[in-house]
C-alpha positions as CSV (number, residue, x, y, z in Angstrom):
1,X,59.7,-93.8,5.6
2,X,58.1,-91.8,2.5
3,X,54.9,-94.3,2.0
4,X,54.7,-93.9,5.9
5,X,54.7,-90.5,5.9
6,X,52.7,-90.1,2.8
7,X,50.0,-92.1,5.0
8,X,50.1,-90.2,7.8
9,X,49.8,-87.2,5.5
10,X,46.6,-88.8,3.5
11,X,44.8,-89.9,7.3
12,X,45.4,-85.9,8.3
13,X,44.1,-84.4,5.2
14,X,41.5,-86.8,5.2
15,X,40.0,-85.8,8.6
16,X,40.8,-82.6,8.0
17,X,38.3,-82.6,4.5
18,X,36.1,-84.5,6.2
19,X,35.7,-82.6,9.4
20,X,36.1,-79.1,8.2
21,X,35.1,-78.9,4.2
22,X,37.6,-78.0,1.2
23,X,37.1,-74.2,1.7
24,X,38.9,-73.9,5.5
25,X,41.8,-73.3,6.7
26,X,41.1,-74.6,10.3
27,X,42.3,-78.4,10.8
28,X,41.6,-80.7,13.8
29,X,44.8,-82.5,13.0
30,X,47.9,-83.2,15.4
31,X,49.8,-80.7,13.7
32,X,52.4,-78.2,15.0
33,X,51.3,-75.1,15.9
34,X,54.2,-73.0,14.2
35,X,54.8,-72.4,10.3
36,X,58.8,-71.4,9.2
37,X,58.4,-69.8,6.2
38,X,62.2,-69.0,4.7
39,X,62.0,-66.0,2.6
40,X,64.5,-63.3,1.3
41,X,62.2,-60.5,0.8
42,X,58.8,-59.4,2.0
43,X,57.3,-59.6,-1.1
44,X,55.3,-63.5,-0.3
45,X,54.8,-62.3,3.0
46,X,52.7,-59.6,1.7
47,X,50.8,-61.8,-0.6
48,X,50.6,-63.9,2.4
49,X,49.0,-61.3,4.8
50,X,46.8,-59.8,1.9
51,X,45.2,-63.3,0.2
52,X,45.9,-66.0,2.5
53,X,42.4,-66.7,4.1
54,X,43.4,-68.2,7.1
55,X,45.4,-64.8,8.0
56,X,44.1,-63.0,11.2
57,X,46.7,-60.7,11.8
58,X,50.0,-59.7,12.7
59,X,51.3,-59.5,16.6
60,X,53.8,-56.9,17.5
61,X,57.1,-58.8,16.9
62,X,56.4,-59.1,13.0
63,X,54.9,-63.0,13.5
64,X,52.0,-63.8,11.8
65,X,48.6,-65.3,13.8
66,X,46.0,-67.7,11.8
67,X,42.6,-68.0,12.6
68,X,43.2,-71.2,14.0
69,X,45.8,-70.3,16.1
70,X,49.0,-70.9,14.7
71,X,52.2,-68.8,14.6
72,X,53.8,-67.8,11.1
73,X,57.1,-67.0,12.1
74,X,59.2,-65.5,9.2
75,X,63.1,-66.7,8.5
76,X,64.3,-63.4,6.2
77,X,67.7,-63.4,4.5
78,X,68.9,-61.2,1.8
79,X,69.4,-63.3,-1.7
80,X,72.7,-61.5,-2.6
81,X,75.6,-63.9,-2.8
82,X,74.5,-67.3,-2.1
83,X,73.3,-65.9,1.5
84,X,69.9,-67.1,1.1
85,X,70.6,-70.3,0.0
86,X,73.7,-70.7,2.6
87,X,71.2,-69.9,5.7
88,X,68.7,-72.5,4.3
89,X,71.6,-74.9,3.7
90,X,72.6,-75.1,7.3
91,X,69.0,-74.6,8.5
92,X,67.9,-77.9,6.1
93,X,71.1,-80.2,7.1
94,X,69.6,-79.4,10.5
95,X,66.0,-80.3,9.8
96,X,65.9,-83.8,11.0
97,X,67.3,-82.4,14.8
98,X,65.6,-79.4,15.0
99,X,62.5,-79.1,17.5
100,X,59.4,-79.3,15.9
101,X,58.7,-75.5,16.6
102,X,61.8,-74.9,15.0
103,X,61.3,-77.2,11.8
104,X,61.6,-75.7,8.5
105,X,58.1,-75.8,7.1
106,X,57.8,-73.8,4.0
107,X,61.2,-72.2,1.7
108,X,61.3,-70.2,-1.3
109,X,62.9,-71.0,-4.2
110,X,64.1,-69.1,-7.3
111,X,64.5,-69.8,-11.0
112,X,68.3,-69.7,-10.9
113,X,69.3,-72.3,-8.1
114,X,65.4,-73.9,-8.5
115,X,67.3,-77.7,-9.4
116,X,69.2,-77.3,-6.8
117,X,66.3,-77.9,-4.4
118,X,63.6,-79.3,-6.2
119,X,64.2,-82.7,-5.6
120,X,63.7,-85.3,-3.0
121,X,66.5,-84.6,-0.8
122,X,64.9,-81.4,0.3
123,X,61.4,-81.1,-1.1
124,X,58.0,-82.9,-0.2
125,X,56.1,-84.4,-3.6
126,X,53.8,-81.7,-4.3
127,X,51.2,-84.6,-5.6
128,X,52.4,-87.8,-4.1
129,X,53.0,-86.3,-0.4
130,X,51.3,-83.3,0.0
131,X,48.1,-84.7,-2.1
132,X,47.5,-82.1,-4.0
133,X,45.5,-83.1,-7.2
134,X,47.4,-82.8,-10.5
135,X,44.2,-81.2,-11.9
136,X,44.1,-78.3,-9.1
137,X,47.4,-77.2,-11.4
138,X,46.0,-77.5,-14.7
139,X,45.8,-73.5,-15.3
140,X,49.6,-72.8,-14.1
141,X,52.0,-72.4,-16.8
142,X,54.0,-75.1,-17.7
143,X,57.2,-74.0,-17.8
144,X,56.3,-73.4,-13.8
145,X,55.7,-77.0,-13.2
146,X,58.7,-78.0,-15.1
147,X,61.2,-75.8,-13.6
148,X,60.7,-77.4,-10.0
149,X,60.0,-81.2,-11.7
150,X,62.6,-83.8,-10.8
151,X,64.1,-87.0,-12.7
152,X,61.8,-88.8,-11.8
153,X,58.9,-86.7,-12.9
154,X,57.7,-85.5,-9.1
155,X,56.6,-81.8,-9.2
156,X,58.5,-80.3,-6.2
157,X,56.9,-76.7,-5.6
158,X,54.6,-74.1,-6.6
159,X,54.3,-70.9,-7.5
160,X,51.5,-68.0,-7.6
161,X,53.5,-65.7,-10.3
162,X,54.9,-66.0,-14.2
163,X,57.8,-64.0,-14.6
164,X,58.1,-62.8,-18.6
165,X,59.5,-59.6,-19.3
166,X,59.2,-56.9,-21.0
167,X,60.7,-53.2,-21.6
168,X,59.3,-50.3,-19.7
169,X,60.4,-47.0,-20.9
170,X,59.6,-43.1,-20.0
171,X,56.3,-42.4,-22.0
172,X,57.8,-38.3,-21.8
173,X,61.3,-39.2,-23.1
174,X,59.7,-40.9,-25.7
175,X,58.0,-38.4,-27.3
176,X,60.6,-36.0,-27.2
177,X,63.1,-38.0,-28.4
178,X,61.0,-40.6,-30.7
179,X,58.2,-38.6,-31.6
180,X,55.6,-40.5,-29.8
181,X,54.9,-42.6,-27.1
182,X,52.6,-45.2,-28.4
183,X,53.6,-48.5,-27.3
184,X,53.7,-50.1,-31.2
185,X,55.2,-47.3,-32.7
186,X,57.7,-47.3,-29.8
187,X,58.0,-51.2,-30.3
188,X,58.9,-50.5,-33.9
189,X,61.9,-48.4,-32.9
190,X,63.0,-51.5,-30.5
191,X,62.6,-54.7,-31.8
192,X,65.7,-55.5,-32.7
193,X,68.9,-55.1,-30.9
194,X,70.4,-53.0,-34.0
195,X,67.3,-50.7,-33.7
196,X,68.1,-50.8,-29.9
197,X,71.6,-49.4,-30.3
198,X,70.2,-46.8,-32.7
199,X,68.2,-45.5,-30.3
200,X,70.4,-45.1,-27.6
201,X,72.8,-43.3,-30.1
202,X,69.6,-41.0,-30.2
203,X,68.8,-41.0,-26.9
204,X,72.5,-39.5,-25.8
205,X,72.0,-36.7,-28.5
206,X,69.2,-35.6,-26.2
207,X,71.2,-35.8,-23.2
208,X,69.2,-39.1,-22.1
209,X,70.6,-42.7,-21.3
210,X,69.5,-45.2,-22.8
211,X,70.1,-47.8,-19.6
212,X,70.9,-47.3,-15.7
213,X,73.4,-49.9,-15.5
214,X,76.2,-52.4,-16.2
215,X,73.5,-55.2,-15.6
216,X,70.1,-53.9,-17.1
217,X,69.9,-55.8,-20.0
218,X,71.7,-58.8,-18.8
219,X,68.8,-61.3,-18.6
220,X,67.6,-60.6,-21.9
221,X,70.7,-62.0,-23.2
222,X,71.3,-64.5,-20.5
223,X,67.8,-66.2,-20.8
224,X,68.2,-66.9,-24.1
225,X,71.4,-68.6,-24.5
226,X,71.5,-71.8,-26.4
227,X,73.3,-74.3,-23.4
228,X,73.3,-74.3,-19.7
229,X,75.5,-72.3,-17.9
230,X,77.7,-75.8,-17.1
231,X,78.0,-78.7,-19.2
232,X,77.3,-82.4,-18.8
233,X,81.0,-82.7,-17.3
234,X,81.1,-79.8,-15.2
235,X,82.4,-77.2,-17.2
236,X,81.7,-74.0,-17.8
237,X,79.9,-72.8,-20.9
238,X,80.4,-69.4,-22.0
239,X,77.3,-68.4,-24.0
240,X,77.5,-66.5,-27.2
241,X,74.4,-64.7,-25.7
242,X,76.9,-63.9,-22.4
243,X,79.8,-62.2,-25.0
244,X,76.7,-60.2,-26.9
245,X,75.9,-58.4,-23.6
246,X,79.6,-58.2,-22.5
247,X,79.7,-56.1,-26.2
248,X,76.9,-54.4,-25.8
249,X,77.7,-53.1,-22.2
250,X,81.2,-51.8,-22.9
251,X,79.9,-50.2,-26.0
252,X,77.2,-48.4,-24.2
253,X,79.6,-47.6,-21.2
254,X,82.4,-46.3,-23.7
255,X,79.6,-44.1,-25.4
256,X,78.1,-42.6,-22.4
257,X,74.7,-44.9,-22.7
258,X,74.9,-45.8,-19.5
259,X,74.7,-44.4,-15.6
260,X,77.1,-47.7,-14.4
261,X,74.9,-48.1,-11.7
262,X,74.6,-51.3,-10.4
263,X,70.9,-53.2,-10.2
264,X,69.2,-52.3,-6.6
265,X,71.7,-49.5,-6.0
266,X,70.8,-45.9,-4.8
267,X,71.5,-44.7,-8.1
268,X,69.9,-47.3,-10.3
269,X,66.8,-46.3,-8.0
270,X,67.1,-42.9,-8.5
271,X,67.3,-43.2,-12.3
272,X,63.8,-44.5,-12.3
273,X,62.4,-41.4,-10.5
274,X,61.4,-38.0,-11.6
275,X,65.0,-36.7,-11.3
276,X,66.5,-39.8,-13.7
277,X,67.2,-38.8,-17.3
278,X,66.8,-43.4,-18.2
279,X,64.6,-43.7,-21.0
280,X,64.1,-47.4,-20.1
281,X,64.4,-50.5,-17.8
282,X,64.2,-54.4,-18.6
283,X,61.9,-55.9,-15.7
284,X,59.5,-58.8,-15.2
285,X,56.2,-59.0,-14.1
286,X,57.4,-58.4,-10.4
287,X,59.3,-55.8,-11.1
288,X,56.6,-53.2,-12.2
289,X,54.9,-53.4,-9.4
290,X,57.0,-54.3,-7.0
291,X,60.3,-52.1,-8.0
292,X,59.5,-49.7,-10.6
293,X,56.3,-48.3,-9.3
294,X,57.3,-47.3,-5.6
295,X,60.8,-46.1,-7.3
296,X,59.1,-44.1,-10.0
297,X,56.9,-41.8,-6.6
298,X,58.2,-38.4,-5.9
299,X,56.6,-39.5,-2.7
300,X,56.3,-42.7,-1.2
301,X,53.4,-41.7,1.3
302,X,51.0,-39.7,-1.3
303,X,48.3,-41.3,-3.4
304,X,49.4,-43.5,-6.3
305,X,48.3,-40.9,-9.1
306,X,48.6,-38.9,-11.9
307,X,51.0,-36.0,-10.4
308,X,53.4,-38.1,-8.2
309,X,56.2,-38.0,-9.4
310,X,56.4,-40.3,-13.2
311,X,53.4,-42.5,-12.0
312,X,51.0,-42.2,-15.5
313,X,54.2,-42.0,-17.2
314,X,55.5,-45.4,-17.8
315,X,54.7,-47.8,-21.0
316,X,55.9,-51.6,-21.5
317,X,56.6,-53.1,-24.7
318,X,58.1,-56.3,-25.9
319,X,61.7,-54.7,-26.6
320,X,64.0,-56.3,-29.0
321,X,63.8,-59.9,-26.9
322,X,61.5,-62.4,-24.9
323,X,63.0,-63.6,-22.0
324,X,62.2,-64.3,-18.5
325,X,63.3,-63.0,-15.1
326,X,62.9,-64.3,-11.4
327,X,60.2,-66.0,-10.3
328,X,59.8,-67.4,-7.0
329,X,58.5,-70.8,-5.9
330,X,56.8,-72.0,-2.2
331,X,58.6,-75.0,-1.5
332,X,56.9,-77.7,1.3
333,X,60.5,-78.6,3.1
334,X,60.6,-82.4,4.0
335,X,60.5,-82.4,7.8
336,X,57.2,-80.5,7.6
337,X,54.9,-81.1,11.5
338,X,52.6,-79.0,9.2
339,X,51.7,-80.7,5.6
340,X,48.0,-79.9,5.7
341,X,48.8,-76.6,6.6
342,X,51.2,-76.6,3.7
343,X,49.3,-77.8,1.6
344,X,46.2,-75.5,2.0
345,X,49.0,-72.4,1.5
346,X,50.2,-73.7,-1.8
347,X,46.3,-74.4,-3.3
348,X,45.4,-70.6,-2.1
349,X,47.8,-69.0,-2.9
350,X,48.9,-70.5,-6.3
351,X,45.9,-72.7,-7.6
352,X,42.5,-70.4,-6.6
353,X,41.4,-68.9,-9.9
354,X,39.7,-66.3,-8.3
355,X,42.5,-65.1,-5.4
356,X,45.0,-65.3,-8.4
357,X,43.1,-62.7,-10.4
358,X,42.5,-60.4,-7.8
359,X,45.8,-60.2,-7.0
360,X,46.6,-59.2,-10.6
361,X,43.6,-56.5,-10.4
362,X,45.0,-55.0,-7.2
363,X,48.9,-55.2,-7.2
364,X,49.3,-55.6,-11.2
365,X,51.1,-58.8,-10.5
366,X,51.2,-61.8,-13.5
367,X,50.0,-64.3,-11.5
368,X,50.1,-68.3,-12.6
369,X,47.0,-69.0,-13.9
370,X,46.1,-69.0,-17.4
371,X,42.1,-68.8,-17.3
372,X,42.6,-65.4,-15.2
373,X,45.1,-64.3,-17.2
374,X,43.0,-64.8,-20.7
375,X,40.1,-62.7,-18.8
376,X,42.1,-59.5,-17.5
377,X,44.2,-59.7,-21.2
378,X,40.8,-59.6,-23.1
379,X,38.9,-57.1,-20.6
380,X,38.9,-53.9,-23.0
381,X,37.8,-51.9,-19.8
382,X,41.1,-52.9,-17.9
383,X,44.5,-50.9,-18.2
384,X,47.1,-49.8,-15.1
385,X,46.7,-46.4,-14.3
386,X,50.5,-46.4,-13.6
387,X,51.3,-47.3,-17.3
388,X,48.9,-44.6,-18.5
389,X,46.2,-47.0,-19.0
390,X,47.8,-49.2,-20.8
391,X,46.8,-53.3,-20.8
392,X,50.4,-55.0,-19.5
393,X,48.8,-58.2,-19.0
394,X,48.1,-58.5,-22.5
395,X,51.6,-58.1,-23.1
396,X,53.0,-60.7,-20.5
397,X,50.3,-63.2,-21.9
398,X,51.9,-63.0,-25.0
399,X,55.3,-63.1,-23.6
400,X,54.6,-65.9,-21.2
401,X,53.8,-68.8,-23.7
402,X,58.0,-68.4,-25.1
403,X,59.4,-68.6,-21.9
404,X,62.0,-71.6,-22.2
405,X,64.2,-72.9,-18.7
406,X,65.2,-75.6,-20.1
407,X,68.5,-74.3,-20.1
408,X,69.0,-73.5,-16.4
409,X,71.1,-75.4,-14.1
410,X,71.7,-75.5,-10.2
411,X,74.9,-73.0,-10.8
412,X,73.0,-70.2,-12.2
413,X,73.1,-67.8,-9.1
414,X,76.0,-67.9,-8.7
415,X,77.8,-68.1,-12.1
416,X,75.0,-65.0,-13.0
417,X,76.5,-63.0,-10.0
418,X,80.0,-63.5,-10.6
419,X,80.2,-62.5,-14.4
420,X,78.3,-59.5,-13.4
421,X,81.1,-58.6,-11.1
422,X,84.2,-59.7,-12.3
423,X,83.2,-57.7,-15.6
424,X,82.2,-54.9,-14.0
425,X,85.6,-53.2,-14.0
426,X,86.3,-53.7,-17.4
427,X,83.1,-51.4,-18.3
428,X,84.4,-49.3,-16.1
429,X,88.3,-49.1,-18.4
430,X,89.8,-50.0,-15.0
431,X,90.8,-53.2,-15.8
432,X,91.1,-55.3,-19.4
433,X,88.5,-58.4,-20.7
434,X,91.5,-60.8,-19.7
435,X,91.8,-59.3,-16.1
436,X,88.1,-59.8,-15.7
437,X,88.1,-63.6,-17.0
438,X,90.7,-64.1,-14.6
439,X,88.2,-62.2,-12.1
440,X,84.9,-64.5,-12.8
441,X,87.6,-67.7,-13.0
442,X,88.6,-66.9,-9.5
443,X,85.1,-65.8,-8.1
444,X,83.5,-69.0,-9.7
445,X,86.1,-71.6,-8.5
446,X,85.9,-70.0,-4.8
447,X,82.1,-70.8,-5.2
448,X,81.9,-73.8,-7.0
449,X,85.4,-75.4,-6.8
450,X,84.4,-78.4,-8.6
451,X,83.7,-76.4,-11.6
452,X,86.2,-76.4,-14.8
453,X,86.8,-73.9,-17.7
454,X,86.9,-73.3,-21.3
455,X,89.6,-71.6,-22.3
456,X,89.4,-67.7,-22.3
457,X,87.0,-66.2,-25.0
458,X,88.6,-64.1,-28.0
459,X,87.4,-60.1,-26.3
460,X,84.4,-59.3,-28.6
461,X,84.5,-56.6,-30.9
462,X,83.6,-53.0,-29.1
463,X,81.6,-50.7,-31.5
């Protein structure tokens, strides 16, 4: 059945080059006329409307019309746990039944349950079935091949974004407290996790906080642990790097280093705003412009300038870790009425050199593409007005060649999620580091009942 529809596939692309040119998005194929896209959040579906040049416009019940007639329809469900992938769980298992209108045509896909899906059971062969030449991929980052690469070598999804991160801190609280808010001096103060600490001793002597949450820092620590989050037998691996933040958060939340807010929360939000007192927040490339930017407004529906609230008052450096955060993949679901139309959405929107930079100039996005990338990081004229000017993609660049998912497994949502919970209460003093193993034990087996465990950690040492 694969070679056969990998035929049919070739004959439709075929007519459709042939007919139409490389550059269209029109196709005189026998293909349905509806696109499921599964998503959790709007952000593709902007980049969607805004780059996609087949996009005409958008009718009145939030579907999407193409200029050659077809309906986008958009599937939304919230990430937060396992909902997203539970919807597209059913949704796929029901692929092979579903009307063709109703088919599953495009999901997303995330970093932490990424080998979960990127395989043949749910994914079309970006090369072998979709066709898309190997050398249209040449300038995306490696590690954002091999994340969604299977067993047997096939490359199972794309994406338009790199996702290393960095440290962005209040350039005002900064030079009050530090003496300056030049990004390497700033860097000096921070690149170590002992200078770190330090400074968020210094930073509550001001009557600052050094981080908004329990959870701020995690993925600094948790992307650079040393072994998957599950062994080769299926048990669960408890990363020094896990107990370091475990440390680290209580200490900061028994000092008063800390709001306890939780990531996404009203007050995590408001900590980011002109009425926080947070010196700093660990995001990705998504998450200055996407998060941080819009939070940072005193109000959402004035200019982005100078005078809105802290926007001109943010800086990025390297902090005292590389890691990586999110990053989201467009996945061609097998099952597809629409592979040509698939197709032509993944090579626009993740493999055109020239869309991929523009969205970088106009949303400050990292996008996945390396020649781009080199040209905005060595443009002396180009800086974000929201970071005061300063170059971030010079920055991510740098940050992007040590990215490392080699470690990841198809647990990582999940297992991420529940040790943020079930520790949450012991940061809080309302419950004791053996109460909360017992917590994550019980919140991991419910999930993932064919999980085992290690037995409980010795509680680290709290400063």
């Amino acid at each position: 059945m694969k070679k056969v529809f990998a035929l049919i596939t070739v004959i439709a692309l075929a007519l459709t080059l042939v007919a139409c040119g490389n550059n269209t998005t029109t196709t005189l194929t026998e293909e349905g006329k509806v696109l499921n896209i599964r998503v959790w959040n709007t952000e593709f579906k902007d980049r969607f409307r805004a780059y996609y040049p087949g996009y005409l416009e958008t009718k009145s019940n939030g579907d999407d019309l193409l200029d050659d007639g077809t309906i986008v329809k958009w599937i939304e469900v919230a990430n937060d746990n396992n909902g997203y992938q539970n919807a597209l769980d059913a949704a796929l298992q029901n692929q092979s039944k579903a009307a063709a209108d109703n088919k599953i045509d495009i999901f997303l896909i995330e970093a932490d349950y990424a080998k979960k899906y990127a395989n043949d059971k749910y994914a079309l062969d970006v090369i072998e079935d979709l066709m898309i030449p190997e050398y249209s991929l040449s300038q995306q980052y490696q590690y954002t091949k091999d994340i969604v690469t299977d067993e047997d070598g096939a490359i199972r999804g794309v994406s338009w974004q790199a996702t290393p991160g960095l440290f962005a801190y209040r350039a005002d609280i900064a030079r009050e407290v530090l003496g300056t808010d030049d990004p390497e001096l700033v860097q000096a103060e921070l690149d170590t996790w002992a200078k770190f600490d330090a400074v968020a001793a210094d930073m509550k002597a001001e009557n600052y906080l050094m981080l908004s949450g329990f959870d701020d820092a995690y993925r600094t620590f948790s992307n650079n642990t040393s072994a998957p989050w599950v062994d080769e037998d299926g048990k669960v691996v408890v990363d020094q790097q896990i107990l370091n933040w475990i440390k680290q958060t209580k200490t900061y939340a028994n000092n008063g280093y800390n709001h306890g807010s939780k990531l996404w929360d009203s007050q995590w939000q408001a900590d980011q705003g002109p009425t926080g007192n947070v010196f700093g927040f660990f995001y990705s490339t998504w998450g200055i412009n996407f998060t941080l930017l819009g939070n940072s407004l005193a109000d959402a529906n004035a200019p982005k300038e100078v005078g809105n609230g802290l926007f001109g008052e943010w800086r990025v450096v390297q902090g005292p870790a590389s890691y990586y955060w999110g990053g989201t993949w467009i996945v061609g679901a097998k099952g597809t009425d629409n592979p040509t139309l698939v197709r032509d959405v993944m090579l626009k929107l993740t493999a055109n050199e020239k869309i991929m930079k523009q969205v970088t100039l106009d949303v400050e996005d990292y996008t996945n593409n390396q020649n781009a990338m080199d040209e905005i990081a060595n443009d002396p004229n180009y800086g974000s007005a929201f970071l005061g000017g300063q170059n971030h993609v010079e920055l991510f660049n740098a940050s992007a060649a040590n990215i490392d998912m080699s470690n990841i497994s198809p647990y990582d949502q999940g297992l991420n999620e529940a040790i943020q919970t079930a520790f949450r209460d012991y940061f809080l003093g309302e419950s004791t580091f053996a109460q909360a193993w017992d917590a994550f034990k019980t919140l991991v087996s419910t999930k993932y009942p064919e999980l085992t465990f290690p037995a409980m950690p010795a509680e680290p040492t709290i400063n």
